[in-house]
Steps between C-alpha positions, in 0.01 A plus 500: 500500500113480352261252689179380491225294749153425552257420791214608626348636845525134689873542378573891618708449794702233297560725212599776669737324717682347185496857338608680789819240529544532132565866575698461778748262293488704146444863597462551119206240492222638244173251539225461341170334670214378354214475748281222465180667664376877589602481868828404441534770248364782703743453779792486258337813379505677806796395646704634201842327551785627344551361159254254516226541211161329532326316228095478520388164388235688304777647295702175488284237370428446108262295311711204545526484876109619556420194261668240736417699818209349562638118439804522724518491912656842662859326484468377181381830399848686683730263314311572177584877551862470583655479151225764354644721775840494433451552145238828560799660749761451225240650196271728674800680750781425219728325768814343409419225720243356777547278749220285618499453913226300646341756825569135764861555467730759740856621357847475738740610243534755208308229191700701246737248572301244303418823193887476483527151471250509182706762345850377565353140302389773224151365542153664504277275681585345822307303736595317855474113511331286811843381641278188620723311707670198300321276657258168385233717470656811217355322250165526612533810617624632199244316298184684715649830567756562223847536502436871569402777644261772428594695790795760336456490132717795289397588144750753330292674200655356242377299207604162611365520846176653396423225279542241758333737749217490207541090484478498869154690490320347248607186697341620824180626329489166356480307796602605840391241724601389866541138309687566244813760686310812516712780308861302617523173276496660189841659614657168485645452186608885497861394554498384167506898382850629466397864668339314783709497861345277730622654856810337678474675776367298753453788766181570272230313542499325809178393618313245682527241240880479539634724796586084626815542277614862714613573818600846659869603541451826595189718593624825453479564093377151514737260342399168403640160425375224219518157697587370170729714276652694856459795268442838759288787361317801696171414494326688213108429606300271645175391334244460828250263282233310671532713809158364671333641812242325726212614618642613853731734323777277486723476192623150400867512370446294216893339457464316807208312366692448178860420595700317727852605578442824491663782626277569806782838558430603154122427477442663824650821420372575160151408661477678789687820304186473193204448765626805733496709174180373398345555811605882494385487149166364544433720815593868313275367200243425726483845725546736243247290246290293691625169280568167662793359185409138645553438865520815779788358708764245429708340789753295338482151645809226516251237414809195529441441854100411470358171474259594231774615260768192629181246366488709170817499446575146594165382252681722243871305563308157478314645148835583344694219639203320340558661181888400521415174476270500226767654265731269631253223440423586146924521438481182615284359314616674150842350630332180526281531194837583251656223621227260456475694132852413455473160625206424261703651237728249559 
């Protein structure tokens, strides 16, 4: 299968770790990276991986994107690349189809599972939703973040899907803002096209906005379980957003500042797995090229047992429980408004 990425230097171990479990899971993997600065295109460059093509920026960018360049922040900037990207792979290297991965993610199973799944609904597009837990707060989630993904995104070159694929760029060089969704929200209303399969498999896509709704059933091939459905799937990826390290070289894992009732088994062992890779990563990039990606050592931390984090978490708790209340409050009061309305219609 045909994929594409981007990232730049500060992202090299990352990237490289998702490609080289991409390769590891889909032997046949053909991808395409598009490096965001010279560094990180040099050591692509050099390292020559098989069947991995690197894209200068230089050659990459049009009129269009140096025109909002300058008016965008470095993320804003990635997201407004991502469609553009997909499209160039499919005209310039007359693919069939490309794949869009983002480089924070690391792949446990063969994701040809999920190219099959878009071709047995006789769709060419597909994306992979949220999967926000059902709780209070999907609505608002949904509402800031979209109801999707743009973390595996598969164009087929075909007519209808590079039209929307055209839509989907004018959209982002429109407006591509951390306020208003990034490049995600204007996925939303997708399902509405008939050769559009939004993802049902809900081994794809787990991340630290919903891994509260899995729990591990078995390590080896990694099988999970939905809390909610009790669906099982192999894991497909993991997306490792938000992974933040302190100062003393000490990375954060971000779902235990998000979530309660968590899987600490499953948490811990995706974790610890992704920082002992990065780590490697990070210290071959670093020997043979003299480049620090963004910290030099990473000791993973269980950061559930210390005060500081307990206080967080607990101030985060009395926030949402706070936030409970208001919507209850307000369906309380539209309760209590209609039936006044009512009454006074009467």
């Amino acid at each position: 299968m045909v994929y594409c990425t981007l990232f730049d230097s500060n992202y090299l171990d990352r990237g490289l770790v998702c490609v080289d479990s991409l390769k590891r899971q889909d032997t046949a993997a053909k991808i395409y990276i598009l490096c965001m600065d010279t560094v990180c295109y040099d050591v692509l460059a050099h390292e020559q991986i098989k069947d991995v093509t690197v894209i200068q920026l230089q050659d990459f960018e049009d009129n269009e994107l140096l025109t909002i360049k300058k008016e965008r922040s470095r993320g804003e900037y990635c997201w407004s690349c991502t469609a553009k990207l997909i499209k160039y792979v499919l005209t310039k290297y007359k693919e069939k189809q490309c794949t869009y991965i983002d480089a924070d993610m690391k792949f446990y199973s063969n994701p040809i599972v999920l190219i099959e799944e878009m071709e047995r609904s006789n769709c060419s597009v597909q994306v992979v939703p949220h999967r926000f837990a059902p709780d209070y707060m999907l609505e608002e989630r949904e509402k800031s973040s979209g109801k999707n993904c743009v973390q595996f995104n598969t164009f087929c070159n075909t007519k209808n899907s590079l039209a929307l694929l055209d839509k989907w760029i004018n959209d982002c060089i429109r407006d591509c803002s951390l306020t208003n969704g990034g490049d995600q929200k204007y996925t939303d209303s997708w399902d509405k096209y008939s050769f559009v399969n939004i993802s049902s498999n809900m081994g794809a896509g787990v991340a630290p906005w919903n891994i509260n709704r899995y729990k591990l059933l078995k390590k080896e091939g990694i099988i999970i379980q939905d809390r909610y459905t009790k669906e099982r799937r192999p894991l497909v990826f993991y997306h490792f957003q938000d992974l933040v390290f302190t100062e003393e070289g000490k990375a954060i894992v971000v779902p235990y500042l998000r979530c309660w009732s968590i899987d600490k088994i499953l948490v811990n062992y995706l974790y610890t797995d992704y920082l002992s890779e990065l780590y490697e990563k990070n210290r071959y990039i670093f020997s043979k090229y003299n480049i620090n990606c963004s910290i030099q050592k990473y000791i993973t931390e269980t950061i559930i047992k210390k005060k500081s984090f307990l206080e967080t978490l607990e101030n985060w708790h009395r926030k949402s429980l706070a936030v409970k209340r208001h919507i209850i409050s307000i369906e309380f009061l539209r309760t209590v408004r209609k039936s006044k309305a009512e009454f006074d219609f009467h």
